[in-house]
C-alpha positions, 0 to 999 in steps of 0.5 A: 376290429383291432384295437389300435394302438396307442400305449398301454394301461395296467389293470390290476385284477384281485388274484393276478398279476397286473393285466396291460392292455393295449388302449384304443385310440378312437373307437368311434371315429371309425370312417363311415361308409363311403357313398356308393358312386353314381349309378351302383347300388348303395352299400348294405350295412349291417346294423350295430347289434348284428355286427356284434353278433357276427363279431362274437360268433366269428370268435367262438368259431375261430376257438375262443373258450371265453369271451370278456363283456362289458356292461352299464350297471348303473349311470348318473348324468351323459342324458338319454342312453340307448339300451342293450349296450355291450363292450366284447373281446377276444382273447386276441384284443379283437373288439366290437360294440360300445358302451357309451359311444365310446367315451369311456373306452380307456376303462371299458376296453382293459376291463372286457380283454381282463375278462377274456383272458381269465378275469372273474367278474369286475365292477369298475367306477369311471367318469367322462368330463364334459368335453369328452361327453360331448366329443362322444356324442353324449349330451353331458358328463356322467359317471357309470358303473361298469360291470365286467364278465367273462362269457363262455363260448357256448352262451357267446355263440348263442348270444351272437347267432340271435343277435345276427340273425335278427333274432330277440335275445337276451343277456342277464347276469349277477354282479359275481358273473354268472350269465344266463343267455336267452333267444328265440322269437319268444327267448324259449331258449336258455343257455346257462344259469344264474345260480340257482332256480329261483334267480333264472326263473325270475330273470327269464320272466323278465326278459319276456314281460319286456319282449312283449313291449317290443323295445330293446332293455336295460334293467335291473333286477333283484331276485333271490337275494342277487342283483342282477343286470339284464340287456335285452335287444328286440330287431327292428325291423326293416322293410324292404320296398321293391316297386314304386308309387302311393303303396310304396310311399304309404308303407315307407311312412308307415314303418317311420311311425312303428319307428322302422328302416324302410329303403324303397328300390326299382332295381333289381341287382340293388334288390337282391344284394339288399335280401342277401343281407336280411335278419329274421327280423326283415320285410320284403314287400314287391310292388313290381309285378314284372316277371324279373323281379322273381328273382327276388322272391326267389332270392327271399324264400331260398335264403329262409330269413324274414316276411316274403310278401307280394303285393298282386291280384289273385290272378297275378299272384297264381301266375307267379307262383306258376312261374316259381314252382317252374323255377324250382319252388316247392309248394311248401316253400311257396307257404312262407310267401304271403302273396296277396299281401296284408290282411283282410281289413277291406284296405282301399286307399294306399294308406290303408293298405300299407297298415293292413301290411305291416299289421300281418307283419306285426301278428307274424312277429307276435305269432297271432291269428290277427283276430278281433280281441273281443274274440279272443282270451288272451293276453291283450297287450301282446 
């Protein structure tokens, strides 16, 4: 998004000469998606997190060598804030994200275009008056501290990649600027450093204690004689339901509960244009066993991305991977199909099938077995 204009703020950097920023005139009074007319499919819309991640891979791939971010170290008052907030420009003043719902965007936005256009690490005191909290969203004025810093390329790609494709990631950083960028299913991948061993050591321990609670993260961290922000954001899944009745009902208040997304469809075309915008972090679960609705699986395992699963009787689920091999299909392809899905709990009624459901997706985020505890040795709580 380009920031809109509406003057200019001069930002004074300690070894430069004053930095003028175009300010931003409203962040979060961006129109919302109108509804799809009568009769078509509604509009996919990408999540926040993902639209930051396409924004910063987008960026790097058009040339920037150096991103700026802008990050909540500290606050006091504004009431419950969502974690993993992240303010990113571009050297062009393209920005995406948000800190705060916006409200201190005429502090926030000079302060990530600085660190995009060379700036070291900033940290910038600022205050949001009780109107303009509450204009935001927010439930009540505040005061936060802001850190700001530039990002490489090589760490923003990884970062943006991860968080586009629905993928856990992670940002950790001192207070001087030096950022340390974690991915993968269990943040194994590590793009740059904090300094030293002990310091990228810790931040990555970390990182991945609080993966395994499965909530997106703020925090900070002492380590090795730095303080040290760490933003860590976990997917939600969101469950893609294609059929209808007791099942598709039962899985849709069962993903309300681990607090997913869940969209029930019969129609094909709203199907596959859902799927072509699945994260790894996704779930498809077909109903329908009209041989139609193929197209859909074929759609979900061609495109790689997210749980594939069909509900189905064993004859019915060797009929259609008959059909699917015809189509093209792999039988290698067909082994990221779990079809029947769910497992084996001895599921009965609707509601017990649906939690057999999202108990197989649960283990396959966690990368488990679904065995009984008592039989295992490892760590019990994920």
């Amino acid at each position: 998004m380009k920031v809109l204009c509406g003057g200019t703020l001069s930002l004074n950097v300690p070894g430069r000469s004053s930095v003028c920023a175009t300010t931003l005139i409203s962040v979060m009074n961006r129109p919302a998606v109108s509804p799809a007319p009568t009769g078509l499919p509604a509009p996919v819309v990408a999540s926040p997190p993902r639209e930051l991640g396409a924004a910063l891979r987008r960026w790097v791939e058009g040339g920037a060598s150096t991103l700026g971010v802008v990050r909540v170290l500290d606050r006091h008052g504004f009431g419950t804030v969502e974690a993993g907030q992240l303010l990113a420009a571009a050297p062009d003043a393209d920005i995406a994200g948000e800190v705060l719902r916006g409200a201190l965007d005429r502090t926030a936005v000079p302060l990530a275009l600085a660190a995009a256009t060379g700036a070291s690490a900033i940290v910038r005191e600022a205050h949001v008056a009780e109107p303009d909290a509450l204009a935001a969203g927010l439930a009540c004025s505040g005061g936060a501290t802001l850190l700001a810093h530039p990002l490489p390329a090589g760490h923003a790609a990884a970062l943006g990649g991860a968080l586009e494709r629905g993928v856990p990631a992670a940002l950790v950083a001192t207070v001087d600027g030096a950022a340390l960028v974690l991915t993968g299913p269990d943040l194994d991948d590590v793009h740059g450093s904090l300094g030293t061993p002990e310091r990228d050591e810790v931040a990555a321990d970390t990182a991945r204690s609080r993966l395994r609670r499965g909530a997106t993260a703020t925090e900070r961290i002492a380590a090795d004689d730095a303080d040290l922000l760490l933003d860590l954001w976990v997917p939600v899944p969101s469950v893609l339901v294609v059929g209808t009745g007791a099942i598709g009902d039962a899985l849709a208040a069962q993903a309300a509960l681990l607090g997913w997304t869940a969209h029930q469809t019969t129609d094909l075309i709203e199907a596959r244009t859902a799927l072509a915008a699945f994260s790894d972090a996704d779930v498809l679960v077909l109903l329908d066993h009209d041989v139609a609705f193929d197209a859909v699986l074929l759609d979900g395992l061609r495109g790689g991305r997210g749980f594939v699963g069909a509900l189905g009787s064993r004859h019915t689920q060797a009929a259609r991977r008959q059909r699917l091999r015809a189509a093209g299909l792999t039988d290698h392809d067909l082994t990221v199909l779990h079809g029947p899905v769910g497992l084996d709990l001895g599921a009965r009624t609707p509601a017990e099938t649906a939690v057999s459901i999202v108990a197989q997706v649960i283990a396959g985020r966690a990368g488990r077995a679904a065995g009984a505890l008592v039989g295992t040795e490892g760590r019990i709580g994920g």
